[in-house]
C-alpha positions as CSV (number, residue, x, y, z in Angstrom):
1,X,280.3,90.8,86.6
2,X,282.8,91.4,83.7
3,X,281.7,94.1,81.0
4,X,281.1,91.0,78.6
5,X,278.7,89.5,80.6
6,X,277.1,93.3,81.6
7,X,276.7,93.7,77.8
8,X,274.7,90.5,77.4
9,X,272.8,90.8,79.8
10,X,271.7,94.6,78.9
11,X,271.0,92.9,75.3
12,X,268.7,90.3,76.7
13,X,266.9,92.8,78.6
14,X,266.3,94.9,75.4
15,X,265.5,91.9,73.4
16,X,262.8,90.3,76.2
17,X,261.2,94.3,77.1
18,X,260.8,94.6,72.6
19,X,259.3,90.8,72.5
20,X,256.8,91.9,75.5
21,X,256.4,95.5,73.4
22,X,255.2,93.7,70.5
23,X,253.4,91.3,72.0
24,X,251.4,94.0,73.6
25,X,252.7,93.3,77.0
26,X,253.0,96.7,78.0
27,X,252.8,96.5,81.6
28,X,255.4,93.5,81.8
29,X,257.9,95.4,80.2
30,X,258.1,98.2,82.4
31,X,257.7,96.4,85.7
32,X,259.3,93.4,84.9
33,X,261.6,93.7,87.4
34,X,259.2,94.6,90.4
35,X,257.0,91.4,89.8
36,X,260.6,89.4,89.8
37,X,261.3,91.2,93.1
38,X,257.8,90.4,94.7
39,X,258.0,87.0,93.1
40,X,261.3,86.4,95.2
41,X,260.0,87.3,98.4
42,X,257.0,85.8,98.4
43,X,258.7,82.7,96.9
44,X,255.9,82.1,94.5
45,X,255.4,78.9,92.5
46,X,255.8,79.1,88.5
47,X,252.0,79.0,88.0
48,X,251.2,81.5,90.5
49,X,253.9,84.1,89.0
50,X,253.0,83.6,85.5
51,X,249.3,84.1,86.6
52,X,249.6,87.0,88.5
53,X,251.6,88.4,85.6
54,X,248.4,87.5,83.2
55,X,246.1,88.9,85.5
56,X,248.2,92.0,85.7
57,X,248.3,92.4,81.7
58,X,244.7,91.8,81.4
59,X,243.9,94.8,83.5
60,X,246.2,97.1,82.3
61,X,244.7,96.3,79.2
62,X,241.3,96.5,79.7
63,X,241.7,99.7,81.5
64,X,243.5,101.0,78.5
65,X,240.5,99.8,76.3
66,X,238.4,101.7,78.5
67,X,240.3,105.1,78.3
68,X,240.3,104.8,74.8
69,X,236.2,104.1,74.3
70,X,235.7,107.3,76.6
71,X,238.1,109.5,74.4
72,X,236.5,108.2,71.4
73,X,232.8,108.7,72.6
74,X,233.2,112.6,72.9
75,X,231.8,112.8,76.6
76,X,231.8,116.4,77.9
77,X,235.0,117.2,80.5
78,X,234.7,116.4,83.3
79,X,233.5,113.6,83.2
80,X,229.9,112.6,84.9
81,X,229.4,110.4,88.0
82,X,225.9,109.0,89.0
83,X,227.5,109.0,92.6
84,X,227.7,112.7,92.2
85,X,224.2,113.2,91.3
86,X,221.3,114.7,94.0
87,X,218.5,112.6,94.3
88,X,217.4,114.1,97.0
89,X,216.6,117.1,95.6
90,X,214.7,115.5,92.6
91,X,212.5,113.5,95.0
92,X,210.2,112.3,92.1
93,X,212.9,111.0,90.1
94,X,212.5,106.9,90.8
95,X,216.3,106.0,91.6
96,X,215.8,102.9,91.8
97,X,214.8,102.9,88.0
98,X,218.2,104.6,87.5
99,X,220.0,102.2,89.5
100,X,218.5,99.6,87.0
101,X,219.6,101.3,84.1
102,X,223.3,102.0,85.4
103,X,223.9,98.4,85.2
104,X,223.5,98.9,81.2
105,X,221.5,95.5,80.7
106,X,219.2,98.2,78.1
107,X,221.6,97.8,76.0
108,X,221.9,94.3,75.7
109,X,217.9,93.9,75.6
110,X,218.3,96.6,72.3
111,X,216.2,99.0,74.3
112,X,216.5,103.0,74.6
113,X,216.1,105.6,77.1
114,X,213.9,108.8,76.7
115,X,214.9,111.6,79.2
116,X,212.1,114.5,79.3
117,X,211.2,117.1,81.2
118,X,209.1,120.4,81.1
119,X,212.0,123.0,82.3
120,X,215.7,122.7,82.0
121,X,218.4,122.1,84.7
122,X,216.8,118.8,86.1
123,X,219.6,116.3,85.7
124,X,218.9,114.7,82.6
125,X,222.0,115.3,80.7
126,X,224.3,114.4,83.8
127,X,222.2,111.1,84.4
128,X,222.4,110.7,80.6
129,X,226.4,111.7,80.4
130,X,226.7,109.1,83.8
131,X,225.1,106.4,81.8
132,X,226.9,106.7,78.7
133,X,230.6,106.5,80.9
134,X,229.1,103.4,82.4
135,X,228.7,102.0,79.2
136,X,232.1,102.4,78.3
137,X,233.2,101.3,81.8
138,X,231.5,98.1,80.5
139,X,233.4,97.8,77.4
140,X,230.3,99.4,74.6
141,X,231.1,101.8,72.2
142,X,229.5,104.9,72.8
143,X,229.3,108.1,71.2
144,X,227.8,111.3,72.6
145,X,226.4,114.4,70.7
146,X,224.0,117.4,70.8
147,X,220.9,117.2,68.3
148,X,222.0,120.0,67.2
149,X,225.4,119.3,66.8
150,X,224.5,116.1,64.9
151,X,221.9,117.7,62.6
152,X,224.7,120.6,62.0
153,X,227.6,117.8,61.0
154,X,225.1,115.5,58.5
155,X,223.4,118.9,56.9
156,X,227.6,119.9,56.2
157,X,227.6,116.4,55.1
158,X,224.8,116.9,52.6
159,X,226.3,119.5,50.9
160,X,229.7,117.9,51.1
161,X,228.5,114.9,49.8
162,X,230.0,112.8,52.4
163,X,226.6,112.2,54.5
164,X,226.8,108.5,55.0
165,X,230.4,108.9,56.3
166,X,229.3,110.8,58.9
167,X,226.6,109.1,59.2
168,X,228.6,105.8,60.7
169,X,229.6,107.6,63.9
170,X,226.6,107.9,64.9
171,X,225.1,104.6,63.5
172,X,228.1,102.4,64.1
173,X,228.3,103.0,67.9
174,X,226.6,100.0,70.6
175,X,225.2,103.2,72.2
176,X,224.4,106.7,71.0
177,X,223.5,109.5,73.3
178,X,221.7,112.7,71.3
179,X,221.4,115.3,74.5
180,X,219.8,118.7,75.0
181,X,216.7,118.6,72.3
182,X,215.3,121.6,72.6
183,X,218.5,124.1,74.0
184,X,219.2,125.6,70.6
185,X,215.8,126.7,69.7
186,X,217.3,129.7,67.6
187,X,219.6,127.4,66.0
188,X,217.5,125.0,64.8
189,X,214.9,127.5,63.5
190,X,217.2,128.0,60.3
191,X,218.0,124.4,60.1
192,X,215.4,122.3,60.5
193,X,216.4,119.2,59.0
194,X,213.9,116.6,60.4
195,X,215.2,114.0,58.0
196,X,219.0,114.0,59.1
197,X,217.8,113.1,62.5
198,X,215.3,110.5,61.4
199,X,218.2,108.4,59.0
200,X,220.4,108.3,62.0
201,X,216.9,107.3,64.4
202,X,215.7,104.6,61.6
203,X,218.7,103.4,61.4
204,X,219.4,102.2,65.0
205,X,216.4,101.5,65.0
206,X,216.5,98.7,62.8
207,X,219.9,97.7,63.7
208,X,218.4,97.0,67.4
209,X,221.2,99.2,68.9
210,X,220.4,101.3,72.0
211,X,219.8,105.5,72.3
212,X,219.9,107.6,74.8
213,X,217.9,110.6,73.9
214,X,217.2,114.0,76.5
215,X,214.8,116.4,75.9
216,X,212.4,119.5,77.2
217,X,210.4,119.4,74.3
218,X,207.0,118.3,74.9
219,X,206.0,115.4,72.4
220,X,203.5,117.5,70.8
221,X,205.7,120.3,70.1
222,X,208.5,118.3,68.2
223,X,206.2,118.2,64.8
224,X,206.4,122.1,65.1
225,X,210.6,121.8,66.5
226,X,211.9,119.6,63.9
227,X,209.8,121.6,61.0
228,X,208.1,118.1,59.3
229,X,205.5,116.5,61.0
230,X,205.4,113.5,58.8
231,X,208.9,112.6,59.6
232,X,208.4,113.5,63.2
233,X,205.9,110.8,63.7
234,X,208.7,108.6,62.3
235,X,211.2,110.0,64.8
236,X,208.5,109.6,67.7
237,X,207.3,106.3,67.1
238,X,210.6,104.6,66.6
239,X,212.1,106.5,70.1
240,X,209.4,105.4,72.1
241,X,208.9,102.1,70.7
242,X,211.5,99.6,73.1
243,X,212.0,103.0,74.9
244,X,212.2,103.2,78.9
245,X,210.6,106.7,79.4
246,X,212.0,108.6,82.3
247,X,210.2,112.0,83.2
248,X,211.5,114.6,85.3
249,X,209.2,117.1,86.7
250,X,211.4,118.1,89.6
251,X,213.3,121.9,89.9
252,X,216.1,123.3,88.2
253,X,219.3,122.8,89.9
254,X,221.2,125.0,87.9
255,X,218.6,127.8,89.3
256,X,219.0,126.6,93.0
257,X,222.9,126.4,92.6
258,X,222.1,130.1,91.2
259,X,219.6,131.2,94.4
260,X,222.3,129.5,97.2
261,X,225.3,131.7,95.4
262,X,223.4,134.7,95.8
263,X,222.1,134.3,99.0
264,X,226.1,133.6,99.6
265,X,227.3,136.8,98.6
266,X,224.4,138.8,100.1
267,X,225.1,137.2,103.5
268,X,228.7,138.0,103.0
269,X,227.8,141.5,102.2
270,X,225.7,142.4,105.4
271,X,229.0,140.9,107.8
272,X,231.6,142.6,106.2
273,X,232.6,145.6,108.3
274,X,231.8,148.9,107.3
275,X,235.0,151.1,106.6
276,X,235.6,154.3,108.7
């Protein structure tokens, strides 16, 4: 091939992998030349090749679509599986209820989920973190958050005066997941900002959108948490209302993770030879 014809070709190549570029065709115009190869040795028909290429380009895109829902919906690292989770050794936990809920049809019925349980370390955050990457496995905005955390960024947001800014991030999303009510006891006794929590609650609420909400708090100890009892009513009839309640009564796991370590290291301890 003369140098001429090298240089037009090059130029075409250029031109067709920037058309493909801006036409979002990202896939195509890096493997272009692979799905040409397999095309000519499989001696597929025009249809078929420009199908599989679609097909291709839809995938890649939709899987990019879904990396970008889970960076943007602020789920702990690493990420939580349901397939990792032990329901064996929460035997009261109904898993087929869970099982239910993992195929996210909640959401589109605009109904919530209320996580509770008397002790910590039972699995509610991880099945609550499990369902949330689910959701965005299934294209949903999602956005997850602390109470704490959330009542800490709209009481900055008071006194900044940007409260309903913030307030869209947790308003705007198909699904909002508020974990660990309840962990930052300590915290929250300085800021106890029932209010913030119920605008972000009322607001869903009447929006129809879905929440996923954990706690350990027992429902007649969240007047005295969340410092208002007038509000909390609010907060407790609009959660439960349309709410699938999931209570887990079960052991810690964190604490039996804990026990088996120790009884590792003590075992070690007695085998290892004594020096001298």
């Amino acid at each position: 091939m003369s140098s001429k014809n090298k240089s037009h070709t090059k130029k075409h190549l250029e031109e067709f992998t920037r058309n493909c570029r801006y036409l979002g065709l990202k896939l195509l115009a890096e493997e272009y030349q692979q799905m040409i190869d397999r095309a000519n040795e499989g001696s597929v028909g025009y249809y078929d090749f420009i199908s599989t290429i679609v097909q291709a380009e839809a995938a890649a895109k939709k899987q990019r679509r879904i990396e970008s829902l889970i960076k943007s919906s602020r789920l702990p690292q690493p990420l939580k599986m349901l397939a990792d989770f032990d329901f064996d050794f929460q035997p009261g936990l109904n898993r087929r209820l869970i099982m239910d809920l993992a195929s996210i049809q909640f959401i589109e019925r605009n109904e919530s989920i209320l996580f509770t349980s008397k002790v910590n370390g039972v699995g509610k955050s991880h099945i609550a973190k499990s369902l949330a990457l689910i959701a965005c496995q299934n294209d949903y905005k999602t956005f997850y958050t602390t109470c704490s955390e959330l009542i800490n960024d709209l009481n900055a947001g008071v006194y900044e005066k940007n409260l309903e800014k913030r307030m869209r991030k947790y308003t705007n999303p198909d699904l909002l997941v508020i974990d660990e009510m309840g962990h930052d006891r300590l915290e929250l006794q300085v800021i106890k900002e029932a209010h913030l929590l119920f605008k972000v609650i009322d607001q869903r609420y009447n929006d129809h959108k879905s929440l996923i909400f954990t706690t350990n708090v027992e429902e007649s100890d969240w007047a005295e948490f969340l410092g208002d009892p007038i509000t909390t009513s609010a907060i407790l009839d609009r959660i439960f209302h349309h709410s699938v309640i999931v209570r887990i009564d079960g052991p810690s796991y964190r604490m039996y993770q804990s026990e088996l370590l120790q009884k590792q290291y003590a075992e070690e301890k007695q085998e290892k030879p004594k020096e001298g």
